[in-house]
NUPA-636171 format. One record per residue: residue number from 1; x, y, z of N, C-alpha, C, CB in turn. Coordinates in Angstrom, 1 decimal, decimal comma. Glycine has a CB too. Example, Ala and Ser with C-alpha at 12.3 -4.5 7.8 and 13.67 -1.06 7.14 Angstrom:
+-----+--------+--------+--------+--------+--------+--------+--------+--------+--------+--------+--------+--------+
: num :    n_u :    n_v :    n_w :   ca_u :   ca_v :   ca_w :    c_u :    c_v :    c_w :   cb_u :   cb_v :   cb_w :
+-----+--------+--------+--------+--------+--------+--------+--------+--------+--------+--------+--------+--------+
:   1 :   13,2 :   -5,7 :    7,8 :   12,3 :   -4,5 :    7,8 :   13,2 :   -3,3 :    7,8 :   11,3 :   -4,5 :    9,0 :
:   2 :   12,8 :   -2,2 :    7,1 :   13,7 :   -1,1 :    7,1 :   12,9 :    0,0 :    7,9 :   14,1 :   -0,6 :    5,7 :
+-----+--------+--------+--------+--------+--------+--------+--------+--------+--------+--------+--------+--------+
This chain:
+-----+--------+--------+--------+--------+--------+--------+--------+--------+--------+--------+--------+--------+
: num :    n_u :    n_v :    n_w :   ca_u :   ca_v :   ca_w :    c_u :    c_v :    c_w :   cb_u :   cb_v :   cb_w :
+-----+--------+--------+--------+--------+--------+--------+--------+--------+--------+--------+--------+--------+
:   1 :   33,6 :   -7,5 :   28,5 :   32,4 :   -7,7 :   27,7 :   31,9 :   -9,1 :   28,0 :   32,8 :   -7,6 :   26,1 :
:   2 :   30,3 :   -9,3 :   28,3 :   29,8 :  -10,5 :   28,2 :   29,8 :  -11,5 :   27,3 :   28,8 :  -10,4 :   28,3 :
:   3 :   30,3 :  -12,8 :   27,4 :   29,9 :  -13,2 :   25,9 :   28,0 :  -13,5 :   25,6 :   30,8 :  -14,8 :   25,5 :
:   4 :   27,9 :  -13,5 :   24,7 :   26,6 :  -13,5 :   24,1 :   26,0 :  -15,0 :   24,7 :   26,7 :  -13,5 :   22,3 :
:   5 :   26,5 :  -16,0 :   25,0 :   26,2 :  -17,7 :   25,2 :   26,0 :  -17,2 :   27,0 :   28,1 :  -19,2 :   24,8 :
:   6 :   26,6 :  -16,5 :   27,9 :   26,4 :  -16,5 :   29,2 :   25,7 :  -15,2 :   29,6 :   27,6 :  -16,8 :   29,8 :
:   7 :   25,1 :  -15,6 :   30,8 :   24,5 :  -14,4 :   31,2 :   25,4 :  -13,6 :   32,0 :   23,3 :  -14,7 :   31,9 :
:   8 :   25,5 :  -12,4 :   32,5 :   26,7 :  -11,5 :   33,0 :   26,6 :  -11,4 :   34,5 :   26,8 :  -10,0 :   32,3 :
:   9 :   26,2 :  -12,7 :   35,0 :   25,9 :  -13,0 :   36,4 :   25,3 :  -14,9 :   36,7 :   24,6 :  -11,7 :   36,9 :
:  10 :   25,4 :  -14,9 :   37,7 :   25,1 :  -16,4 :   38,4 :   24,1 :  -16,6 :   39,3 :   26,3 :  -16,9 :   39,3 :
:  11 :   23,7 :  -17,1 :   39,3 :   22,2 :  -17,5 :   39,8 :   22,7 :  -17,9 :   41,7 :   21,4 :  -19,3 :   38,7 :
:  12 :   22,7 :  -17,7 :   42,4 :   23,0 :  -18,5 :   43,8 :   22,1 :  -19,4 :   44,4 :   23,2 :  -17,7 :   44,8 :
:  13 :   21,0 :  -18,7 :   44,7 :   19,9 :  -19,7 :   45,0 :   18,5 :  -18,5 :   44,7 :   20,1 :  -20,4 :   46,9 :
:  14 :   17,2 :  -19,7 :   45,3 :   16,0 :  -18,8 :   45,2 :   15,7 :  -17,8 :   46,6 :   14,6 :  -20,0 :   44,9 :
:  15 :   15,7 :  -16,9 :   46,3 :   15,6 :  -15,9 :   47,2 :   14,5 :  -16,1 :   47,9 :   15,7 :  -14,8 :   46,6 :
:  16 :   13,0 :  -15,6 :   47,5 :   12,0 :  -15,9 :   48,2 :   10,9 :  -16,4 :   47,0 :   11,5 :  -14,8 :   49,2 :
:  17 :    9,9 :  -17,1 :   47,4 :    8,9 :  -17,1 :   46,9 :    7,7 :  -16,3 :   47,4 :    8,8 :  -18,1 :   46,7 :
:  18 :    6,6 :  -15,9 :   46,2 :    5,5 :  -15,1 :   47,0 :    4,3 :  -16,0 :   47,3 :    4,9 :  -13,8 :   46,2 :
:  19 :    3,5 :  -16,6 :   47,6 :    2,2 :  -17,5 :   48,1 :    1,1 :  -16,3 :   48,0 :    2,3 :  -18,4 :   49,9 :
:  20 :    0,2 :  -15,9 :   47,5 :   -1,0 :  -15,6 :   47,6 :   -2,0 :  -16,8 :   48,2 :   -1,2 :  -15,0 :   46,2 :
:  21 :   -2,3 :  -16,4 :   49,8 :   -3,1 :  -16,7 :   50,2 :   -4,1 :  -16,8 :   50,9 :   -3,0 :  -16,9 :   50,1 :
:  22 :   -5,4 :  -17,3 :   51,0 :   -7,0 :  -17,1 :   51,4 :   -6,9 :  -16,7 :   52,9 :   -8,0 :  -18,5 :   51,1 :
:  23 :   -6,1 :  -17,3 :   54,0 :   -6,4 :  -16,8 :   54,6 :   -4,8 :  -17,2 :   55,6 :   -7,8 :  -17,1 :   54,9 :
:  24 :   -4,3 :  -15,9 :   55,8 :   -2,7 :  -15,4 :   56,1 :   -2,6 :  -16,2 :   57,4 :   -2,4 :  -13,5 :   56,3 :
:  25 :   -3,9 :  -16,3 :   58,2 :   -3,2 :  -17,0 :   59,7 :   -2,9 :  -18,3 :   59,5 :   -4,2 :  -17,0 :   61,2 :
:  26 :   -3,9 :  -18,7 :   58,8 :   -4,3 :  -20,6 :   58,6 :   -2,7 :  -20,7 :   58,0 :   -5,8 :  -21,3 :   57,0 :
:  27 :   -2,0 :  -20,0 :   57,0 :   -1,1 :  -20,2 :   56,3 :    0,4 :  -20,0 :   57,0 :   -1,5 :  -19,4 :   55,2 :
:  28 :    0,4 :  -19,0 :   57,9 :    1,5 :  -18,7 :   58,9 :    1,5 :  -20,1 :   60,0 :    1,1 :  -16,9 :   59,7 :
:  29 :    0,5 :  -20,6 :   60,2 :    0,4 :  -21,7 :   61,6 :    1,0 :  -23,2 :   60,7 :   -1,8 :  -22,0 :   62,5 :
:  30 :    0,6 :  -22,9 :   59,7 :    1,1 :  -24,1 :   58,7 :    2,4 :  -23,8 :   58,7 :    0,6 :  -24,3 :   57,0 :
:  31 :    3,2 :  -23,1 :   57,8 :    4,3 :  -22,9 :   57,9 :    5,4 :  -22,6 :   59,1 :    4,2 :  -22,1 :   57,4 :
:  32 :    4,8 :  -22,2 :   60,0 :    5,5 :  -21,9 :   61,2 :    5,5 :  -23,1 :   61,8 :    4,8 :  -20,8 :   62,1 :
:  33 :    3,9 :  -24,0 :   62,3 :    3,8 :  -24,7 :   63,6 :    4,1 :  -26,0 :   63,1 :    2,3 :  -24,6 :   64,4 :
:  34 :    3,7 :  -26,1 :   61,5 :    3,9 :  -27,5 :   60,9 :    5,5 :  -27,4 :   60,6 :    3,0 :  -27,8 :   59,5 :
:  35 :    6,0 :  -26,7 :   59,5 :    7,2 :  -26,8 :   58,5 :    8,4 :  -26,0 :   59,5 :    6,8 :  -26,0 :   56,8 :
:  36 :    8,2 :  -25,5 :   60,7 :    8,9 :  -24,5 :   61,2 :   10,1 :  -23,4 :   60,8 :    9,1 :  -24,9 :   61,9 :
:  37 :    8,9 :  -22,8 :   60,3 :    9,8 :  -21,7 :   59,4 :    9,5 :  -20,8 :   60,6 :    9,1 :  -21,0 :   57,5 :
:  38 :    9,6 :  -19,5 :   60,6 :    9,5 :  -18,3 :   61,8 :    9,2 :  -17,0 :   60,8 :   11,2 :  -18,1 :   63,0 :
:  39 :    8,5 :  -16,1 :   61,5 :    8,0 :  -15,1 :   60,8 :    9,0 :  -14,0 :   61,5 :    6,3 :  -15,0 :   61,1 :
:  40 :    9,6 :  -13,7 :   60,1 :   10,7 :  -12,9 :   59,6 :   10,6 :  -11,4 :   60,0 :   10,7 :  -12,9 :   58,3 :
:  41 :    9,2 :  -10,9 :   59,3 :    9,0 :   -9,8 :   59,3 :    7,5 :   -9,8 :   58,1 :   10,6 :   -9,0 :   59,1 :
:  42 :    6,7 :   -8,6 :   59,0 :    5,5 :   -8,2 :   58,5 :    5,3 :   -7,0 :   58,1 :    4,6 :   -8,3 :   59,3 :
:  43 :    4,4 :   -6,9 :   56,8 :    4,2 :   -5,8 :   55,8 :    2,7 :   -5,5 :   56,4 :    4,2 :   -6,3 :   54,0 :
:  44 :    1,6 :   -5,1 :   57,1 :    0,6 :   -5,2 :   57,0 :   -0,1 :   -4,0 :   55,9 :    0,3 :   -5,2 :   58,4 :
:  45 :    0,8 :   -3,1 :   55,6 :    0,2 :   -2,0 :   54,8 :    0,1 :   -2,8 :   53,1 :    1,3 :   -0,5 :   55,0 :
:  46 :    1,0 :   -3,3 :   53,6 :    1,0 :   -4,4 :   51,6 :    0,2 :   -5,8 :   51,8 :    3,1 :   -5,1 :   50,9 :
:  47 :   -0,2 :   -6,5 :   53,1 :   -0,9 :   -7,6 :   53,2 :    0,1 :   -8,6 :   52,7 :   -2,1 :   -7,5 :   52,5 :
:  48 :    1,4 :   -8,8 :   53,5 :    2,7 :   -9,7 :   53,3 :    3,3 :   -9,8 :   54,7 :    3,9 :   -9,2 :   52,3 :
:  49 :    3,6 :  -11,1 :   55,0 :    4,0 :  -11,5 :   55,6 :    5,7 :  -12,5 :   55,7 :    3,1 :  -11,7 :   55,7 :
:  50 :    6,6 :  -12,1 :   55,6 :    8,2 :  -12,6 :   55,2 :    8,2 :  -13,4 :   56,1 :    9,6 :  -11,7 :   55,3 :
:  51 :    8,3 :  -15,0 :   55,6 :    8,6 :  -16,1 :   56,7 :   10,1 :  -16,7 :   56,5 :    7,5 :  -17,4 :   56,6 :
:  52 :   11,0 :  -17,0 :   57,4 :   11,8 :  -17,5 :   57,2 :   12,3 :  -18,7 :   56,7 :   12,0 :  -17,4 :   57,9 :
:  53 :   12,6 :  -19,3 :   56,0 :   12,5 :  -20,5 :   55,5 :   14,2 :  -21,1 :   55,3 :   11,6 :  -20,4 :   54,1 :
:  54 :   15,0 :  -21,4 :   56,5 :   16,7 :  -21,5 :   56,1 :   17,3 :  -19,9 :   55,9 :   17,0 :  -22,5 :   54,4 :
:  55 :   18,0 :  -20,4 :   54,8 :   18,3 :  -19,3 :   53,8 :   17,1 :  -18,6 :   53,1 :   19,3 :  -19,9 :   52,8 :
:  56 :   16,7 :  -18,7 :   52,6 :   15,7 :  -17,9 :   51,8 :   14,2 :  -17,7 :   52,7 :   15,5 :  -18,7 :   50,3 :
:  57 :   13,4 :  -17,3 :   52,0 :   11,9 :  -16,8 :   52,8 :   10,5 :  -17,0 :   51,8 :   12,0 :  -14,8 :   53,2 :
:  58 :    9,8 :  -17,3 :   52,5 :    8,5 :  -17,7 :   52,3 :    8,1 :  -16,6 :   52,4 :    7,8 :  -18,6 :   53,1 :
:  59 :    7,2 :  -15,4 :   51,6 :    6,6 :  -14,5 :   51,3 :    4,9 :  -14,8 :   51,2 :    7,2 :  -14,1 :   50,3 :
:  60 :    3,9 :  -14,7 :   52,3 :    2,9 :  -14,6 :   52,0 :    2,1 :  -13,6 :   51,8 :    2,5 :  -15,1 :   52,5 :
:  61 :    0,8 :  -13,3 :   50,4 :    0,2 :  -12,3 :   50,6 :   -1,3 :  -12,7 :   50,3 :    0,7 :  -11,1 :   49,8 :
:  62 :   -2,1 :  -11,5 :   51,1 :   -3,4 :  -11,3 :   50,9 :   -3,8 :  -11,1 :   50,1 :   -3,8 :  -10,8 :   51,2 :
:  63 :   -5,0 :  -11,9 :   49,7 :   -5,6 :  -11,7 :   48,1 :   -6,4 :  -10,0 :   48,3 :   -7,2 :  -13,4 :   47,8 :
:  64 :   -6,6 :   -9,6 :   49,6 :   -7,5 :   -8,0 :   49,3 :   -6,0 :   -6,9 :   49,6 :   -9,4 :   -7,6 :   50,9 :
:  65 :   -5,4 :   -7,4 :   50,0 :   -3,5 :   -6,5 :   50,0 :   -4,0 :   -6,0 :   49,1 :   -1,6 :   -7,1 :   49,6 :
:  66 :   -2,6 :   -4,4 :   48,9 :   -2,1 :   -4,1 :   46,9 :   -2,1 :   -5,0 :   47,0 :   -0,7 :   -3,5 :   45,9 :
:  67 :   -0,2 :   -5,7 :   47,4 :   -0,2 :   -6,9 :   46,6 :   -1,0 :   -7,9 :   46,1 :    0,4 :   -7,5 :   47,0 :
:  68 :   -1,7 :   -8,6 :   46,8 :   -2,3 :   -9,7 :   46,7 :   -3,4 :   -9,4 :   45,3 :   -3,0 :  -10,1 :   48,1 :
:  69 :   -3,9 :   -7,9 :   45,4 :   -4,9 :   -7,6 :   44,3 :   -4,6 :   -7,7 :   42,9 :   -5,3 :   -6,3 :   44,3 :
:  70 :   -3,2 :   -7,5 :   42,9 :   -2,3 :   -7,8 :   41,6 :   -2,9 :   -8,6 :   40,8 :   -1,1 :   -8,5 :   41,8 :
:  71 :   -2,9 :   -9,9 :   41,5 :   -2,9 :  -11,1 :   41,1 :   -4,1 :  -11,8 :   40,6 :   -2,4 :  -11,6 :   42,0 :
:  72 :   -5,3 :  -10,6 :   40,7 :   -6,7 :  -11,4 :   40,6 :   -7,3 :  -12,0 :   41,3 :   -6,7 :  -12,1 :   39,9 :
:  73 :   -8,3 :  -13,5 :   41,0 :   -8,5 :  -14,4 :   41,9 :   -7,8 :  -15,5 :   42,2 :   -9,4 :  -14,8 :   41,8 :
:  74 :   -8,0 :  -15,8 :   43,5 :   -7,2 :  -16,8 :   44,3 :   -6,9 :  -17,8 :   43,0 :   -8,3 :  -17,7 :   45,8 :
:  75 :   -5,9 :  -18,7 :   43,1 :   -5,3 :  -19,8 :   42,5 :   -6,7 :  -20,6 :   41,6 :   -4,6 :  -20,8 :   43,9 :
:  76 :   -7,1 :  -21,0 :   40,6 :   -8,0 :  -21,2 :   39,8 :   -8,0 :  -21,7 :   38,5 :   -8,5 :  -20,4 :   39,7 :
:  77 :   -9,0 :  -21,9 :   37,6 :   -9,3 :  -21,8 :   36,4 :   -8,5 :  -20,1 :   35,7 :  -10,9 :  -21,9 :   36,4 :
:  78 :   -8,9 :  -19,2 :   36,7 :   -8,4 :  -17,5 :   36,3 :   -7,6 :  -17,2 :   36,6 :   -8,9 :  -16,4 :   36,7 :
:  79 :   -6,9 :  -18,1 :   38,0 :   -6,3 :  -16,9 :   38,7 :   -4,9 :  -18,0 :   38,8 :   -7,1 :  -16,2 :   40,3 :
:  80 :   -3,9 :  -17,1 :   39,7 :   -2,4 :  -17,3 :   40,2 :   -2,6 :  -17,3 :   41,4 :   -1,3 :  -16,3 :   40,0 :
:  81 :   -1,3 :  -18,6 :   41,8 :   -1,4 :  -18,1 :   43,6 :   -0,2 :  -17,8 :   43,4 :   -1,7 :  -19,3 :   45,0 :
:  82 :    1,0 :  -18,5 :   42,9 :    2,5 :  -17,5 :   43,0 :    2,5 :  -16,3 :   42,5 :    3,6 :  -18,0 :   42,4 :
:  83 :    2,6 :  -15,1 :   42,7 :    3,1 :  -13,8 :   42,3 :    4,4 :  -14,4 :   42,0 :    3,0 :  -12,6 :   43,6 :
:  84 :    5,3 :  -14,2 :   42,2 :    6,3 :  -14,2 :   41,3 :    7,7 :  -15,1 :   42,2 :    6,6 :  -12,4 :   40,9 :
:  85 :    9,1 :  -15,7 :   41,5 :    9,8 :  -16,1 :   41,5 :   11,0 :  -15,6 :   41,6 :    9,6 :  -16,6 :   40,9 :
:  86 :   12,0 :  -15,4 :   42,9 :   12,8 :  -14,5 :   43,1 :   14,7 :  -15,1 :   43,1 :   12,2 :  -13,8 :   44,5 :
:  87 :   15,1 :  -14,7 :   42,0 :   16,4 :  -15,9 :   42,3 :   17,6 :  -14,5 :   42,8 :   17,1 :  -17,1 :   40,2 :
:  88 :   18,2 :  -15,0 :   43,6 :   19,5 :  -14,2 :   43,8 :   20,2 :  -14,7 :   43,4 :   20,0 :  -13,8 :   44,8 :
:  89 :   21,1 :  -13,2 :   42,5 :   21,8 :  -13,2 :   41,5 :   23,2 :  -12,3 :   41,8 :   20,9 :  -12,8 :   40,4 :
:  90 :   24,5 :  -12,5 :   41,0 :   25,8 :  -12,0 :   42,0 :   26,5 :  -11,8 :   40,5 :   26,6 :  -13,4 :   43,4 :
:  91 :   27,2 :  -10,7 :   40,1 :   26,8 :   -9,4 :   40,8 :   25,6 :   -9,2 :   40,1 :   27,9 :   -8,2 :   40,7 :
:  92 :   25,0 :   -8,0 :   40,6 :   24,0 :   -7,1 :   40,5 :   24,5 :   -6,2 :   39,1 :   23,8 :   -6,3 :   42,0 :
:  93 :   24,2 :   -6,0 :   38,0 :   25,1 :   -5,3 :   37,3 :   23,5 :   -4,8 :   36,5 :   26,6 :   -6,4 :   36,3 :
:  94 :   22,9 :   -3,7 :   36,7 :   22,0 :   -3,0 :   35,6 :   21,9 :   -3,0 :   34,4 :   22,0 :   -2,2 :   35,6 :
:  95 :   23,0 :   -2,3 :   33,8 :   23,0 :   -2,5 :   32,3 :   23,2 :   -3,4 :   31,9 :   23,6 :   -2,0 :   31,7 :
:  96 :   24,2 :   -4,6 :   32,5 :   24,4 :   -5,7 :   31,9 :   23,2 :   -6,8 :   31,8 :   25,4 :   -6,1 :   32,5 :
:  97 :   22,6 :   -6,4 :   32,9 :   21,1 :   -7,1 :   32,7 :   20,5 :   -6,7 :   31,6 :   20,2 :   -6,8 :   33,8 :
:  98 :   19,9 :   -5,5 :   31,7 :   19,3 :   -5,3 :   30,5 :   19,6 :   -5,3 :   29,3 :   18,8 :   -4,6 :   30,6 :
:  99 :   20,9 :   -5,4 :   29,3 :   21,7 :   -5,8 :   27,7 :   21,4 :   -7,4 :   27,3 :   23,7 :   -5,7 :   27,8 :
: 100 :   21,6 :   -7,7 :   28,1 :   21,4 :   -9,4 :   28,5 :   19,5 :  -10,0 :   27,4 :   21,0 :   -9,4 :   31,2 :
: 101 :   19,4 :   -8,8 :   28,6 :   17,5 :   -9,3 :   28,2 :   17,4 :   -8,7 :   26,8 :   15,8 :   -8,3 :   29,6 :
: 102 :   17,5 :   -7,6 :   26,5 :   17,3 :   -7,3 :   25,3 :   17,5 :   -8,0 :   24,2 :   17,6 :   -6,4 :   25,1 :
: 103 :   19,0 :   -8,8 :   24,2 :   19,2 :   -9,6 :   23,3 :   19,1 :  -10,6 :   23,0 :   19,8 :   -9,6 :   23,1 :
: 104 :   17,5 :  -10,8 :   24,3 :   17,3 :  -12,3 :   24,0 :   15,7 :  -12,0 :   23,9 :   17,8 :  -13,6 :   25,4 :
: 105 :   15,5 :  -10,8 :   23,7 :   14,4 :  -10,4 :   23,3 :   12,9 :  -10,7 :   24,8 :   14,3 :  -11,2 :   21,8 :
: 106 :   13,8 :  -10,3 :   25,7 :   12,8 :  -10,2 :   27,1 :   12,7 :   -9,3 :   27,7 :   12,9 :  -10,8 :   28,0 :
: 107 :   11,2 :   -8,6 :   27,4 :   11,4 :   -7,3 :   28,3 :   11,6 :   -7,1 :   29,8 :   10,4 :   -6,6 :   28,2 :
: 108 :   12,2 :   -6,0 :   30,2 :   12,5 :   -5,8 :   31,6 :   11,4 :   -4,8 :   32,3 :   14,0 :   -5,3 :   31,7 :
: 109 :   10,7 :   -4,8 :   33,0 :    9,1 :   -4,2 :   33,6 :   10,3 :   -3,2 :   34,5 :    7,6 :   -5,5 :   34,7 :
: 110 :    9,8 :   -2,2 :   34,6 :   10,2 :   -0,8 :   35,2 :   11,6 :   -0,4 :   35,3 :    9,7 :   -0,9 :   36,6 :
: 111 :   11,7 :    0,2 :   36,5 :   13,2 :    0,6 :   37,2 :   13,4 :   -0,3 :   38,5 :   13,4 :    2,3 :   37,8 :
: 112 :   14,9 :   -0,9 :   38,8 :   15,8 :   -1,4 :   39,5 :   14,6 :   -0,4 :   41,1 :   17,8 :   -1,0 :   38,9 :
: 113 :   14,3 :   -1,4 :   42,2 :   14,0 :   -1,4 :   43,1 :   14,7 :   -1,6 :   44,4 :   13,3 :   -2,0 :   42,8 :
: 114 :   14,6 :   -1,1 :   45,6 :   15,7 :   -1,8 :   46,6 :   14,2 :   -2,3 :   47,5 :   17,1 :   -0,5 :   47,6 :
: 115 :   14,4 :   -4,0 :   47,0 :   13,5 :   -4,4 :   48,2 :   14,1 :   -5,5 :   48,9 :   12,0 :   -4,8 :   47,8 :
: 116 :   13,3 :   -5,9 :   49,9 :   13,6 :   -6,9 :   51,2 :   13,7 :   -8,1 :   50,7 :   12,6 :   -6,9 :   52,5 :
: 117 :   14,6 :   -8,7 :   50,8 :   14,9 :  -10,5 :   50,4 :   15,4 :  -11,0 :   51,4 :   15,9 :  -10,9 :   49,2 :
: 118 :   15,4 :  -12,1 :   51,8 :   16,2 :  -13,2 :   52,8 :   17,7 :  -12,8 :   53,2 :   16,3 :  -14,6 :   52,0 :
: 119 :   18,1 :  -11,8 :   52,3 :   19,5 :  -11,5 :   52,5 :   19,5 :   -9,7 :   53,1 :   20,4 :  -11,7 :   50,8 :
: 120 :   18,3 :   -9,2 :   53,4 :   17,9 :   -8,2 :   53,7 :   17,4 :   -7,3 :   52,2 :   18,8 :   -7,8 :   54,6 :
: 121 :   17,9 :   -5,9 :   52,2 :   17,3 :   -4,9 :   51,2 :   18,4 :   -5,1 :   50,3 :   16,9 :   -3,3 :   51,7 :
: 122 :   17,6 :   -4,9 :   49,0 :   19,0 :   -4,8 :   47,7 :   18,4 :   -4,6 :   46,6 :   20,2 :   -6,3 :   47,5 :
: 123 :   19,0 :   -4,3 :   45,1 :   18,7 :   -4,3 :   44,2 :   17,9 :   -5,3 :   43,1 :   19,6 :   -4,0 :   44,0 :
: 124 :   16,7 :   -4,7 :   43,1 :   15,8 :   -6,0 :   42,1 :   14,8 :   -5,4 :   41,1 :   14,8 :   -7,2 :   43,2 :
: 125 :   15,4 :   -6,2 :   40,1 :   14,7 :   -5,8 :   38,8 :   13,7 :   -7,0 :   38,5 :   15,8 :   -5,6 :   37,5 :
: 126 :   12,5 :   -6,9 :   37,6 :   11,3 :   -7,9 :   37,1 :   11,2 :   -7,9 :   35,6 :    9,8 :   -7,5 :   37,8 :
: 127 :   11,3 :   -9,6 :   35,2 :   10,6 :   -9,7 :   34,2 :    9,8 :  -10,8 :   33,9 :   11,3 :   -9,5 :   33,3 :
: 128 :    9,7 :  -11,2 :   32,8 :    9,0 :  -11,9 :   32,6 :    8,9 :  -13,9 :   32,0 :    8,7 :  -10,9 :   31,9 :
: 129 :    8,7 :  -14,9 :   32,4 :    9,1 :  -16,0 :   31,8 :    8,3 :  -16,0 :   30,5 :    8,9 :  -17,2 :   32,7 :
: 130 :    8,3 :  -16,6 :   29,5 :    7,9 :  -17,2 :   28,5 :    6,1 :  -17,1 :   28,9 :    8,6 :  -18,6 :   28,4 :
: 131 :    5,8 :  -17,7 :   29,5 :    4,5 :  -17,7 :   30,4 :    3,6 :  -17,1 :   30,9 :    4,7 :  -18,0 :   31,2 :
: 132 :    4,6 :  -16,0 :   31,2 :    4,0 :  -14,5 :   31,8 :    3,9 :  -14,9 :   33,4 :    2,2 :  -14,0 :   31,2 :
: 133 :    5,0 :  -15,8 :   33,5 :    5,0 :  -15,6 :   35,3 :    6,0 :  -14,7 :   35,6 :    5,3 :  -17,1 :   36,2 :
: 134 :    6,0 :  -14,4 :   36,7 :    6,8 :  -13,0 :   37,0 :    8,3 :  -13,4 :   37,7 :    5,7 :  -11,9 :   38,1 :
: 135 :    9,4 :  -12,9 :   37,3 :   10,7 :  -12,9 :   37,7 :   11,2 :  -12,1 :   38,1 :   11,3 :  -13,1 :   37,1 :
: 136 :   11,8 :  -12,0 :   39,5 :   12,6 :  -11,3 :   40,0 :   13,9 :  -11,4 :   40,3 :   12,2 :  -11,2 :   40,6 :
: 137 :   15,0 :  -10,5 :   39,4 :   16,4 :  -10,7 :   39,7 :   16,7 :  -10,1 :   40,9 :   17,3 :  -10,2 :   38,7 :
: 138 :   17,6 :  -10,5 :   41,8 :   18,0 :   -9,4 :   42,8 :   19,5 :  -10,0 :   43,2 :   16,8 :   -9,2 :   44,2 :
: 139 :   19,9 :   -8,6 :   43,6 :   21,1 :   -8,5 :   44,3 :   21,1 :   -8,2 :   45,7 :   21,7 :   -7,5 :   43,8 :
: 140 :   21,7 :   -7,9 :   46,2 :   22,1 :   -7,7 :   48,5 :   22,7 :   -6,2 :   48,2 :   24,0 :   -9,2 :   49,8 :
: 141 :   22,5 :   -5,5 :   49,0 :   23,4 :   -3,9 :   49,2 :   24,4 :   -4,5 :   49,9 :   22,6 :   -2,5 :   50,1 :
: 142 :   25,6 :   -3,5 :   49,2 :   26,6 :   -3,8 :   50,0 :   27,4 :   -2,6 :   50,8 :   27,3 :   -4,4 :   49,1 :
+-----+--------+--------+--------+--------+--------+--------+--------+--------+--------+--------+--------+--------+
């Protein structure tokens, strides 16, 4: 049993972040040619781009992607440029998550996902901060 004071897992580090932005090459030559990160791996059907960044990954998307459409307009008065905040988390435990969240009164948005993180594909669930910026827990397949 969890106790109620801890969460029923540990944070390790930030997995990836997402960047929504205006224009994906300008943003890949920055990251790549300036900060030298290396490009990981490309989504073109979702308008994302996985940059390597160390351990974890830089995630860019297109504001006309799905993804990027999500999000509205570019960074603004209206809009978001981060889509969301991804922390890997150990273990991966479903119910205990959402026992977790419920009793702190935070909803959990859909079903457990297996998507691509810095650690490759694994289990990730989304909710929500205080804020309404978007959180992603995830785990690594094992």
């Amino acid at each position: 049993m969890t106790s109620p004071m801890r969460p029923p897992f540990s944070v390790l580090r930030i997995d990836h972040v997402v960047l929504r932005v205006k224009d994906v090459d300008r943003s890949i030559a920055f990251y790549c040619d300036v900060l030298g990160c290396t490009v990981e791996k490309r989504r073109d059907d979702l308008g994302l781009v996985h940059l390597r960044a160390g351990a974890s990954l830089i995630d860019l998307v297109t504001p006309d992607g799905p993804l990027g459409k999500q999000g509205g307009a570019l960074a603004g008065v209206e809009g978001r440029n981060v889509d969301h905040l991804c922390l890997r988390i150990e273990p991966f435990d479903e119910a205990a998550i959402r026992a977790r969240m419920a009793q702190h009164g935070v909803p959990v948005h859909g079903e457990v996902q297996n998507n691509f993180g810095a650690e490759g594909n694994g289990p990730s669930i989304y909710l929500s901060d205080p804020d309404g910026n978007s959180v992603e827990l995830k785990g690594v397949a094992h």
